[in-house]
N, C-alpha and C positions, 0 to 999 in steps of 0.2 A: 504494500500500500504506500501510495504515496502520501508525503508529508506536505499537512494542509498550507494550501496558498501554493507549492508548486508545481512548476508548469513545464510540462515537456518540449522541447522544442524537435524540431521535425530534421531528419537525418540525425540526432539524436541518437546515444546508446545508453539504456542502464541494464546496472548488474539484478540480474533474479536471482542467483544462485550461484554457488563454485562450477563454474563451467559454463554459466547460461545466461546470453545475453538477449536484451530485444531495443531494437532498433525503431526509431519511431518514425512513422509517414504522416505526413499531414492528410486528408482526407479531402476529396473533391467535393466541394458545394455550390449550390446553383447563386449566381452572382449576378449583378448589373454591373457593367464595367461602362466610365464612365470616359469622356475624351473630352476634355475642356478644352476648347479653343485659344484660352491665354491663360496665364498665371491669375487674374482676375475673378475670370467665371470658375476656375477650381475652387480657390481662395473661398467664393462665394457658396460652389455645393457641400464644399466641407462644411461650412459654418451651417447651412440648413440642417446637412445629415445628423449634426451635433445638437441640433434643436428636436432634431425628434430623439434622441438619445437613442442613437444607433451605432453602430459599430462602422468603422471605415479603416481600408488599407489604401496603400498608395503602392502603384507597380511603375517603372518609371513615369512615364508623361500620364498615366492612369492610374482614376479611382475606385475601388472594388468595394461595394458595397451589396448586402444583403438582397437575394430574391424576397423582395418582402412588394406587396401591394400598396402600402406608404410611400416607400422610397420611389418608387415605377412614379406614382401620381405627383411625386415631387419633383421626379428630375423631368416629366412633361411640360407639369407647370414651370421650370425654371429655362426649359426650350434647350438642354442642352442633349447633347449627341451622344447617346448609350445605347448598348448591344446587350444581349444577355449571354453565356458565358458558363463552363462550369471548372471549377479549377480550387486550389486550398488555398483559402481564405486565414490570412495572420494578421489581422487586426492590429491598428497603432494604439491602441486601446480595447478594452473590453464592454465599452458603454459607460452609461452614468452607474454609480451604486446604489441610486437613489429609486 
């Protein structure tokens, strides 16, 4: 068992036992990946995605956020240019705690 609060990270190894390792993969999840046209409109879906207390990653020039029906009606309303996507999702954060 792991010890509360940590967090495996992905290619990752820990020890089970004398002789017995496991290696950890991250997991593919269904995504909206987002393509900002300037540092500006990013700037700007981060700051929404964070108002609805959502989780976001950042791939180079791209934002990866949750297959979630919120976020889809958010990034319409904000007119920016996203694709849907599936792939492992590492979050710059985990959401609000609140």
């Amino acid at each position: 068992m792991l010890p509360p609060g940590e967090v495996l990270a992905p290619a990752g190894c820990s020890t089970v036992g004398p002789g017995w390792y496991v290696t950890v993969e991250a997991a593919s999840e269904a995504l909206l990946v987002v393509s900002p046209r300037c540092e500006r409109e990013g700037i700007r879906v981060a700051l929404e995605v964070g108002r609805l207390h959502a989780a976001l990653a950042v791939a180079d020039e791209r934002l990866l956020v949750p297959d979630e029906p919120a976020l889809e009606r958010l990034l319409d309303r904000l007119d920016v240019p996203w694709t849907r996507a599936h792939a492992p999702f590492l979050p710059i954060t985990t959401g609000s705690p609140h």
